[in-house]
C-alpha positions as CSV (number, residue, x, y, z in Angstrom):
1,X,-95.4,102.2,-152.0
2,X,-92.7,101.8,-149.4
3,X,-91.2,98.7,-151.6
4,X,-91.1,100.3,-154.7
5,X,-89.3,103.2,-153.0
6,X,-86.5,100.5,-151.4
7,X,-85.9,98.7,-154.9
8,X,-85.6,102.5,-156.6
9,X,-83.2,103.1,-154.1
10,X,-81.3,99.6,-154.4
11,X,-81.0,99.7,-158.0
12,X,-79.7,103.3,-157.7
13,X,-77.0,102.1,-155.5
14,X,-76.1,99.3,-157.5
15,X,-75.3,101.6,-160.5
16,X,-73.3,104.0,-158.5
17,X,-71.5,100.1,-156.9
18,X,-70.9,99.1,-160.9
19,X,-69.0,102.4,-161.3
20,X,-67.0,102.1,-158.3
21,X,-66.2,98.7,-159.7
22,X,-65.2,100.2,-163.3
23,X,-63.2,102.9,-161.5
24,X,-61.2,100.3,-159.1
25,X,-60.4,98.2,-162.4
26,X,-59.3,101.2,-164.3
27,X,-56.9,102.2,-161.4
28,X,-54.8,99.6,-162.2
29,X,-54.3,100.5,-165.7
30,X,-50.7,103.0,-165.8
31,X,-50.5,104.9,-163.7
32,X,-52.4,103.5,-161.3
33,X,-52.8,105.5,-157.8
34,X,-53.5,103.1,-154.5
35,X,-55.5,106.0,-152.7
36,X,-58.3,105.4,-155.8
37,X,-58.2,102.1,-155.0
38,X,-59.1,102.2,-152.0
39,X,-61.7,105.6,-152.4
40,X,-63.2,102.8,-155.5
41,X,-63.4,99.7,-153.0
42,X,-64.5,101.7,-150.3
43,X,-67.3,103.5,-151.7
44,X,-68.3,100.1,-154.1
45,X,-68.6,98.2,-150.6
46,X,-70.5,101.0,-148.8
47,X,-73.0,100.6,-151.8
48,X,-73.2,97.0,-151.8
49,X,-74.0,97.0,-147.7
50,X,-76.5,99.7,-148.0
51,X,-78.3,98.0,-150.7
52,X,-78.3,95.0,-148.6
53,X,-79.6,97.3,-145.7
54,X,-82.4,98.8,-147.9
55,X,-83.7,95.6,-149.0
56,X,-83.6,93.4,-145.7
57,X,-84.6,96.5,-143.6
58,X,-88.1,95.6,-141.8
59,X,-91.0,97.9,-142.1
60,X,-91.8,99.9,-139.3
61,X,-95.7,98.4,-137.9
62,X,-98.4,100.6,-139.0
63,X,-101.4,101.8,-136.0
64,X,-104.1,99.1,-136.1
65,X,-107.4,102.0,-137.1
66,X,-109.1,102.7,-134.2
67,X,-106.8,101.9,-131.8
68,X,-105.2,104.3,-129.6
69,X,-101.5,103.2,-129.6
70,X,-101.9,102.3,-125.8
């Protein structure tokens, strides 16, 4: 279940990294502003790590049953 939730998530973030890729190649159409740019590269990059975060992230160990966690 946990898997399924982390590849939603990384697709999710790759769509919102393909639009900040559109949007930092259309900033350089006339008249380009720098500050997109940079909002574009920024945001496409923070996208791009945190999909690389969701995916490589290890799971957290589950209680063995019957144990008491001690």
């Amino acid at each position: 279940m946990w898997m399924l939730i982390r590849v939603v998530v990384a697709l999710l973030l790759l769509g919102v990294t393909t639009f900040c890729i559109f949007g930092f190649l259309a900033t350089y159409e006339p008249p380009g502003f720098p500050a997109w740019r940079l909002i574009y590269g920024a945001a496409g990059l923070m996208c791009l790590a945190g999909v690389g975060w969701v995916l490589t992230r290890r799971a957290k160990a589950e209680p063995v049953a019957g144990s008491d966690g001690g």
